[in-house]
mmCIF file of the C-alpha atoms, coordinates in Angstrom:
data_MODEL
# 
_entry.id   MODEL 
# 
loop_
_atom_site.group_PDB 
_atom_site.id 
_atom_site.type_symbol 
_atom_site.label_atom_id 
_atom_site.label_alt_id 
_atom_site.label_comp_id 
_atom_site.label_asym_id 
_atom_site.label_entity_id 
_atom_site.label_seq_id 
_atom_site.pdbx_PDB_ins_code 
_atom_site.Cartn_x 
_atom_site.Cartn_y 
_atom_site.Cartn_z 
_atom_site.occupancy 
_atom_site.B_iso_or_equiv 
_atom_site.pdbx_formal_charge 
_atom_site.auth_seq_id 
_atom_site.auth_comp_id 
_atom_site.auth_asym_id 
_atom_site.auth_atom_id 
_atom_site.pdbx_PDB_model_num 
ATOM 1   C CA . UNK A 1 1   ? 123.173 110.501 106.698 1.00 0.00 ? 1   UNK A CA 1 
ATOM 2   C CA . UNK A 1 2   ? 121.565 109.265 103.383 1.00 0.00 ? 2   UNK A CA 1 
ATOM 3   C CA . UNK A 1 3   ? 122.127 111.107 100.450 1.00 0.00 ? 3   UNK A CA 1 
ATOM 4   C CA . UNK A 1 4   ? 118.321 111.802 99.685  1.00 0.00 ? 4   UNK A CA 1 
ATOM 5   C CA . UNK A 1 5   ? 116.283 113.449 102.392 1.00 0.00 ? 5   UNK A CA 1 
ATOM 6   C CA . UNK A 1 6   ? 113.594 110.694 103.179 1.00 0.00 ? 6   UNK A CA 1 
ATOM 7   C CA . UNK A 1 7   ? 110.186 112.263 101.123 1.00 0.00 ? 7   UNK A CA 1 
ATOM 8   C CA . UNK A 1 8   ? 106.873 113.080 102.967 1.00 0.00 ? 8   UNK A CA 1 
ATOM 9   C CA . UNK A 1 9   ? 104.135 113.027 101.076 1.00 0.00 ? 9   UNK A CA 1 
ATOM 10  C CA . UNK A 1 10  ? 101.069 114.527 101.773 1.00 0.00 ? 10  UNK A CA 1 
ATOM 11  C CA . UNK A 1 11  ? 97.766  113.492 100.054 1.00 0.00 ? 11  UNK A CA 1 
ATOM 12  C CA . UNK A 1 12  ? 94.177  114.809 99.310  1.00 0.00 ? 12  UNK A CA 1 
ATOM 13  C CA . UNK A 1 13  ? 92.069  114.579 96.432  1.00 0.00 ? 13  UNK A CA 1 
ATOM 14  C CA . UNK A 1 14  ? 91.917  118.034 94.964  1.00 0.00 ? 14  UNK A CA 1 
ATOM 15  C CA . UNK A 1 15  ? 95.485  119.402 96.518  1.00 0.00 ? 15  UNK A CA 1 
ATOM 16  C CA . UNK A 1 16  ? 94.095  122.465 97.227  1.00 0.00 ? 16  UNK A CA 1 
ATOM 17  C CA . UNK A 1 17  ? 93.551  123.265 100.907 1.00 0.00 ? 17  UNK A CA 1 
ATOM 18  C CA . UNK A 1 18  ? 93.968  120.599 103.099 1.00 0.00 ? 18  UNK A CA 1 
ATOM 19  C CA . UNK A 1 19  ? 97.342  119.118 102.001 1.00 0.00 ? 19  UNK A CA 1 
ATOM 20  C CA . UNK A 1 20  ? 98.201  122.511 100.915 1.00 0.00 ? 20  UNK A CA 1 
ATOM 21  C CA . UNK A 1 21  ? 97.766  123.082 104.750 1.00 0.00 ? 21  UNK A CA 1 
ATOM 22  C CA . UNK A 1 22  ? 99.587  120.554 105.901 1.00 0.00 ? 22  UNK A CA 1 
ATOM 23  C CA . UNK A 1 23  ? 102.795 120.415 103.549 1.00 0.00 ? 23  UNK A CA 1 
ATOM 24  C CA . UNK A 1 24  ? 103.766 124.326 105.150 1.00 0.00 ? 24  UNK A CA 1 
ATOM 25  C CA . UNK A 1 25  ? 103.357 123.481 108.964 1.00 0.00 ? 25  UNK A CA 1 
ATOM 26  C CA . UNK A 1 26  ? 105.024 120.090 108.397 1.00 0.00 ? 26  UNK A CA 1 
ATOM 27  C CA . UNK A 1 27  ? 107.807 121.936 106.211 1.00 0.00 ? 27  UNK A CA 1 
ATOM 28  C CA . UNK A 1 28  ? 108.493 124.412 108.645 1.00 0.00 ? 28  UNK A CA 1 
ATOM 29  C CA . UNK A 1 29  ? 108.190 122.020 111.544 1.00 0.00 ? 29  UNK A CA 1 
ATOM 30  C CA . UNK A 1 30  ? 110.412 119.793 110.688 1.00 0.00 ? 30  UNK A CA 1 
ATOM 31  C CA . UNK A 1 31  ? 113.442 122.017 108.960 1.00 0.00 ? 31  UNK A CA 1 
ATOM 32  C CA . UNK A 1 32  ? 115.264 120.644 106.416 1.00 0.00 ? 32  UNK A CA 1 
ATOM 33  C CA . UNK A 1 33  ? 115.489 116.894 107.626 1.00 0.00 ? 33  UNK A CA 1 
ATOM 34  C CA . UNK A 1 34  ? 113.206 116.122 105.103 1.00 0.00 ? 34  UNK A CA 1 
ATOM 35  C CA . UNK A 1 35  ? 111.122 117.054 101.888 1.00 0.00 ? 35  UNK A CA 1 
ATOM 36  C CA . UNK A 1 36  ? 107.273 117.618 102.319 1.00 0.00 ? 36  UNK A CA 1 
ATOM 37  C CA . UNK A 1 37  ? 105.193 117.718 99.059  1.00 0.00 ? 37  UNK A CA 1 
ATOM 38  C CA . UNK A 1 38  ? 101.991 117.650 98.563  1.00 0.00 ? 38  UNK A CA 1 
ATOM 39  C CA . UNK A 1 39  ? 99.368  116.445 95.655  1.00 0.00 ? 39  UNK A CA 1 
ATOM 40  C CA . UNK A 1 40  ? 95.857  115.153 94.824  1.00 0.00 ? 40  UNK A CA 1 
ATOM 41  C CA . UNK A 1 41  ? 93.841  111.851 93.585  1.00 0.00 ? 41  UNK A CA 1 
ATOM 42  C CA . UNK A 1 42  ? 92.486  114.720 91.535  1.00 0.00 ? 42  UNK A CA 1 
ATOM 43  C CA . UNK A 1 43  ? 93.878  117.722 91.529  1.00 0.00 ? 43  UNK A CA 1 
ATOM 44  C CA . UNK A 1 44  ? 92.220  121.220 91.553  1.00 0.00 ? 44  UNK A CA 1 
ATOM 45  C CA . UNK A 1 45  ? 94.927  123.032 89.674  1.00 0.00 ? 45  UNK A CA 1 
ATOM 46  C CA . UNK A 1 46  ? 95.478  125.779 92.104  1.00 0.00 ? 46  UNK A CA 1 
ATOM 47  C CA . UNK A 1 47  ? 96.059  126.680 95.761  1.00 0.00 ? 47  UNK A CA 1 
ATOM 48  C CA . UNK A 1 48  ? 92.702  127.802 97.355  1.00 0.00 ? 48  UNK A CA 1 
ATOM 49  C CA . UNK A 1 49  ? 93.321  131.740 98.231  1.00 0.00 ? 49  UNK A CA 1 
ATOM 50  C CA . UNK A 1 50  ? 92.028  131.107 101.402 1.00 0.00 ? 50  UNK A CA 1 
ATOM 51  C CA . UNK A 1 51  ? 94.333  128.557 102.301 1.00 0.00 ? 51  UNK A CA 1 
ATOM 52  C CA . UNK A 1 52  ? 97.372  130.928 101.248 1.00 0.00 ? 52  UNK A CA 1 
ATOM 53  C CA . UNK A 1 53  ? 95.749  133.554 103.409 1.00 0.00 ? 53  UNK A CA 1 
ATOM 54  C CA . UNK A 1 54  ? 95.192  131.298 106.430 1.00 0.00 ? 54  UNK A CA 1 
ATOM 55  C CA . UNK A 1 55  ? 99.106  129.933 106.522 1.00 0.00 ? 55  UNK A CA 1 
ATOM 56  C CA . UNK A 1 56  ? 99.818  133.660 106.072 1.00 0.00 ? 56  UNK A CA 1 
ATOM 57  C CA . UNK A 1 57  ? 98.428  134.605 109.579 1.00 0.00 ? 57  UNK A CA 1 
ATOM 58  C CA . UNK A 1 58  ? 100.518 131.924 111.078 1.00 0.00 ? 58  UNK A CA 1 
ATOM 59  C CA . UNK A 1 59  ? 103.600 133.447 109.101 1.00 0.00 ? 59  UNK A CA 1 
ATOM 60  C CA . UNK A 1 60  ? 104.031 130.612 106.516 1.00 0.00 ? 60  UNK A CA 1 
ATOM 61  C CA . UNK A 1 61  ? 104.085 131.843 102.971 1.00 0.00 ? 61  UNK A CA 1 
ATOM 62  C CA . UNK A 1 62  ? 102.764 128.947 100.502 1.00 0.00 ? 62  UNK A CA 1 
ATOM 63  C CA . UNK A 1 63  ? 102.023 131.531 97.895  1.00 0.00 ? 63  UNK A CA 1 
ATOM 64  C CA . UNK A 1 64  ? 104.186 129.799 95.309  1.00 0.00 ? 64  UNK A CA 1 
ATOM 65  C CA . UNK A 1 65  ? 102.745 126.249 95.752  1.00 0.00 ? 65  UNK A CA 1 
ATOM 66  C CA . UNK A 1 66  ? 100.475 124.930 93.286  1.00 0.00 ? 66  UNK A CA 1 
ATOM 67  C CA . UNK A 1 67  ? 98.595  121.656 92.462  1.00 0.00 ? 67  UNK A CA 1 
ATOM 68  C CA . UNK A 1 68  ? 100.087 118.404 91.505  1.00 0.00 ? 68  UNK A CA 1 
ATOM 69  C CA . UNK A 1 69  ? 99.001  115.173 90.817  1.00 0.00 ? 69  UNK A CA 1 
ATOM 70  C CA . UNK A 1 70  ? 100.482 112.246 92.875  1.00 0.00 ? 70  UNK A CA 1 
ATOM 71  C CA . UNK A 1 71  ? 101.195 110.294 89.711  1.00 0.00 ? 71  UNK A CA 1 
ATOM 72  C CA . UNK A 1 72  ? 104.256 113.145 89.675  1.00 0.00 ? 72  UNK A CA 1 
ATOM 73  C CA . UNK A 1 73  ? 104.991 111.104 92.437  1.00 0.00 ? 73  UNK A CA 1 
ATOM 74  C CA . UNK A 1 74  ? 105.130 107.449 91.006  1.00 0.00 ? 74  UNK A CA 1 
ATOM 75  C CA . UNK A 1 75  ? 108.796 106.881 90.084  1.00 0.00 ? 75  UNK A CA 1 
ATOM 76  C CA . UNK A 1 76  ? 110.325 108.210 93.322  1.00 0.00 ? 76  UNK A CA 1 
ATOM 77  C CA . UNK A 1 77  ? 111.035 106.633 96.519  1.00 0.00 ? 77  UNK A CA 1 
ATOM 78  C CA . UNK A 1 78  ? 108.498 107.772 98.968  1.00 0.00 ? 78  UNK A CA 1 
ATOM 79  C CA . UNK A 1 79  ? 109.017 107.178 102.591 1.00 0.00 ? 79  UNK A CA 1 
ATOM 80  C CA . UNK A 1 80  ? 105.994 108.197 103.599 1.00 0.00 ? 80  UNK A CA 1 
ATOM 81  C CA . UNK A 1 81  ? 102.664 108.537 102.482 1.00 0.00 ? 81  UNK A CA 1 
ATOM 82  C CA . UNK A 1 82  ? 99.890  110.823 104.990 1.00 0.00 ? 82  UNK A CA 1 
ATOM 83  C CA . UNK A 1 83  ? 96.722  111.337 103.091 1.00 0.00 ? 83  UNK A CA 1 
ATOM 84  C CA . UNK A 1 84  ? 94.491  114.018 105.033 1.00 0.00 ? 84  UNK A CA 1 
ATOM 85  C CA . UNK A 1 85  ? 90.925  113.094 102.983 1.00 0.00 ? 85  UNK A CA 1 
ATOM 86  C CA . UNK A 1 86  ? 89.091  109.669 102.874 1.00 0.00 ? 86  UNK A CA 1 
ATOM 87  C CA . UNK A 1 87  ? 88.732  109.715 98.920  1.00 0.00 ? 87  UNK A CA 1 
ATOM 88  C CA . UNK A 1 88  ? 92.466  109.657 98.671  1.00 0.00 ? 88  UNK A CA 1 
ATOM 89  C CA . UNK A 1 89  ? 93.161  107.098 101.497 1.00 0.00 ? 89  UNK A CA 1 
ATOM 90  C CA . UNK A 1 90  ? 90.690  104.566 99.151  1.00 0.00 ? 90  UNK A CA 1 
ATOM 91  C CA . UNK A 1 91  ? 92.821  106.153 95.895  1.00 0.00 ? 91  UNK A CA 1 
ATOM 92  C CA . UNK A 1 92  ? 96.456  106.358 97.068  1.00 0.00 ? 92  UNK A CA 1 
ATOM 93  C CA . UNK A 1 93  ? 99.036  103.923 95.580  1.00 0.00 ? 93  UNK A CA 1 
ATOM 94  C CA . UNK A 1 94  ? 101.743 102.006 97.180  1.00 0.00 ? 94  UNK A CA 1 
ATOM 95  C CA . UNK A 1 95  ? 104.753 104.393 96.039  1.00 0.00 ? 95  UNK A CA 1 
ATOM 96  C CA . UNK A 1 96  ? 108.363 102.763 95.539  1.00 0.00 ? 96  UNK A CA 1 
ATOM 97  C CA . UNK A 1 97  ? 110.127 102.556 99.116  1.00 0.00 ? 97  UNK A CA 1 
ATOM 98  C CA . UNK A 1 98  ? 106.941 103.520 100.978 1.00 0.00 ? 98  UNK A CA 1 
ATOM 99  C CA . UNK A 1 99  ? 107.745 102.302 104.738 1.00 0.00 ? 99  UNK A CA 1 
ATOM 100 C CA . UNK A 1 100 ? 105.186 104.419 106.460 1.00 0.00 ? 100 UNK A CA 1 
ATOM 101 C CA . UNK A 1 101 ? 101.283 105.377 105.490 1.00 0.00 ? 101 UNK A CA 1 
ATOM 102 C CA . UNK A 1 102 ? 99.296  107.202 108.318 1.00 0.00 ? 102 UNK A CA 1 
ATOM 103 C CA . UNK A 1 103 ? 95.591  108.500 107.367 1.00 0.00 ? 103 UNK A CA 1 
ATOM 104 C CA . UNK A 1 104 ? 94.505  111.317 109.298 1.00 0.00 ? 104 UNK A CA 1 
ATOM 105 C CA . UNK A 1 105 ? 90.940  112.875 107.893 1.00 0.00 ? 105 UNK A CA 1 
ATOM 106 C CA . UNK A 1 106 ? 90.126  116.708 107.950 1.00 0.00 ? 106 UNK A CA 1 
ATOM 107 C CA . UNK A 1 107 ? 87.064  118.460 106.879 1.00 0.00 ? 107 UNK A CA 1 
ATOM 108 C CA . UNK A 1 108 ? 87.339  119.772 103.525 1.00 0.00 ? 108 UNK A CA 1 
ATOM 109 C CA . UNK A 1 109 ? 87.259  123.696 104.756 1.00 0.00 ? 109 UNK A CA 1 
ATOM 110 C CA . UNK A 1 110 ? 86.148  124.560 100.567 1.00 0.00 ? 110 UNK A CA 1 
ATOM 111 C CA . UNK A 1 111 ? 82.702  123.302 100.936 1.00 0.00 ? 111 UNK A CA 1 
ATOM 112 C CA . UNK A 1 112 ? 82.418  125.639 104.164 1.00 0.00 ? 112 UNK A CA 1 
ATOM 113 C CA . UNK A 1 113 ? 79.549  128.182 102.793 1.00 0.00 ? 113 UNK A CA 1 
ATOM 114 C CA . UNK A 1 114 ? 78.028  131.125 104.051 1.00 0.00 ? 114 UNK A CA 1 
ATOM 115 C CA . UNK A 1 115 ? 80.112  134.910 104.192 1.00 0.00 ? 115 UNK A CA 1 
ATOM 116 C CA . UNK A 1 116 ? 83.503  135.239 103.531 1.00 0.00 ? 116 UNK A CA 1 
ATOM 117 C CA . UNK A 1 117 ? 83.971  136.014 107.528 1.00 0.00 ? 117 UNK A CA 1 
ATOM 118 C CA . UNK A 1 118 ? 81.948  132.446 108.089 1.00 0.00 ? 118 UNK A CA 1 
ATOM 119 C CA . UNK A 1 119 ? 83.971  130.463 105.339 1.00 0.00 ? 119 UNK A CA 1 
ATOM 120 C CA . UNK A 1 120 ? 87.692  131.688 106.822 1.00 0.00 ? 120 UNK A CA 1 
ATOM 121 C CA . UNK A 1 121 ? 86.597  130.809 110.135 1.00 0.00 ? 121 UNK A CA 1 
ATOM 122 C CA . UNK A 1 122 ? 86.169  126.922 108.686 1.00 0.00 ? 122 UNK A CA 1 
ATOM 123 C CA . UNK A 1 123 ? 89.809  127.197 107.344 1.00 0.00 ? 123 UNK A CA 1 
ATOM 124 C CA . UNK A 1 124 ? 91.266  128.932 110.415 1.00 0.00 ? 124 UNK A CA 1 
ATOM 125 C CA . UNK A 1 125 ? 89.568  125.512 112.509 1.00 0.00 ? 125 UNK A CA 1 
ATOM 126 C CA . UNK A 1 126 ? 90.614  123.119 109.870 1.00 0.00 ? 126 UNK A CA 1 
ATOM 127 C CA . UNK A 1 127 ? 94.487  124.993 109.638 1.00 0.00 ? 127 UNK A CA 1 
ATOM 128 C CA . UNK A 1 128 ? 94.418  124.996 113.489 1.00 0.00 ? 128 UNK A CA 1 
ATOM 129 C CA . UNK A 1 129 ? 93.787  121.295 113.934 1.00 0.00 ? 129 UNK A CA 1 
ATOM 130 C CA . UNK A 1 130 ? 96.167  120.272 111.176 1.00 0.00 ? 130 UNK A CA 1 
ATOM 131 C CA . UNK A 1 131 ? 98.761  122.287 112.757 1.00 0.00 ? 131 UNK A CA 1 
ATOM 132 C CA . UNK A 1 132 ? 98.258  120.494 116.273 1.00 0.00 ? 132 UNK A CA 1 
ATOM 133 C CA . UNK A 1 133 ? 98.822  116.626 114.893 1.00 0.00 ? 133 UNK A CA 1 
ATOM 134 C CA . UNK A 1 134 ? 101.675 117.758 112.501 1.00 0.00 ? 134 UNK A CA 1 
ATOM 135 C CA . UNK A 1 135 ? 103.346 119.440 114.523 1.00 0.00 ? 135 UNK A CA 1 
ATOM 136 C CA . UNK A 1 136 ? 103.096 116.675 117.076 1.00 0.00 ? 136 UNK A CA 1 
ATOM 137 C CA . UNK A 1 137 ? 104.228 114.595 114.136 1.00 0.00 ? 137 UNK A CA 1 
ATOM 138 C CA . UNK A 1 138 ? 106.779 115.930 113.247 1.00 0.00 ? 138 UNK A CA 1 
ATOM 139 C CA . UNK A 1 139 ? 108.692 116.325 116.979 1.00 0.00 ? 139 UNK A CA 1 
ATOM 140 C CA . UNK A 1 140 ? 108.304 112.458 117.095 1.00 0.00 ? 140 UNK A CA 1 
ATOM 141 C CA . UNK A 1 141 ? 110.162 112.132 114.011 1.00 0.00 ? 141 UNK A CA 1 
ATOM 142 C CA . UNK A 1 142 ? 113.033 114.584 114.508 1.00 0.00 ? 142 UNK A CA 1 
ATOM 143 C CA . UNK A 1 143 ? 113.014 112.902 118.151 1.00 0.00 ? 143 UNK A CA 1 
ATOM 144 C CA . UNK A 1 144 ? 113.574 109.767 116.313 1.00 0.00 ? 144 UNK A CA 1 
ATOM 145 C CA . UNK A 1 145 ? 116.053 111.215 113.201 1.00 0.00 ? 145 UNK A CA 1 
ATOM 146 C CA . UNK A 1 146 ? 117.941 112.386 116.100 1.00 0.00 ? 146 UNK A CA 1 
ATOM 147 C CA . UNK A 1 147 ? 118.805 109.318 118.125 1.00 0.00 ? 147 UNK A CA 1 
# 
């Protein structure tokens, strides 16, 4: 067992939805095998309220996340690097001890518009198909920690 649990890191531009989204169903999915953060190219400086509301209904709490830039990032090993948003696939650096980088793009559910029912619909879709490829995700890697 190595003495640092191998970091995930999530990516987006902004940090506040989609990575947001994906850091709590990746956390809880895989346990504490490993540590999930998330952070932006250019980051927001908070956690969308809808995106705190949305994990709530799926009983995640990410109430006390906030935003963080990935330079936070720079002088730790990463072992792998996910960014969720084309603008930070083109921006993302190669981190010290990266071994893995996966890009997997998801509409940006802030620049839904319309009424409130109409814009939490968008981040109920966009939380719904995060939470099917992490979670798949993360059962191939704790099927591979395992072995």
């Amino acid at each position: 067992m190595p003495m640092t649990k191998p970091l995930i890191l999530i990516l987006c531009t902004g940090n506040s939805c989609r990575s947001h989204l994906a850091e709590g169903i990746l956390r809880a999915a895989l346990g504490d095998a490993f540590n999930v953060q998330s952070a932006g190219s250019s980051p927001a400086g908070y956690v969308h309220p809808l995106t705190v509301q949305v994990m709530r209904e799926i009983g995640l709490d990410i109430s006390k996340h906030h935003s963080k830039h990935m330079n936070e990032f720079l002088a730790q090993p990463v072992e792998t690097v996910i960014t969720v948003c084309g603008n930070a696939d083109q921006a993302c650096p190669m981190f010290p001890g990266q071994t893995n980088r996966h890009h997997w793009g998801f509409y940006d559910p802030a620049k839904a518009d319309g009424t409130d029912e109409a814009k939490l619909e968008v981040f109920r879709r966009v939380r719904d198909e995060i939470q099917r490829v992490f979670q798949a995700y993360a059962a191939g890697r704790l099927d591979a920690f395992q072995r």
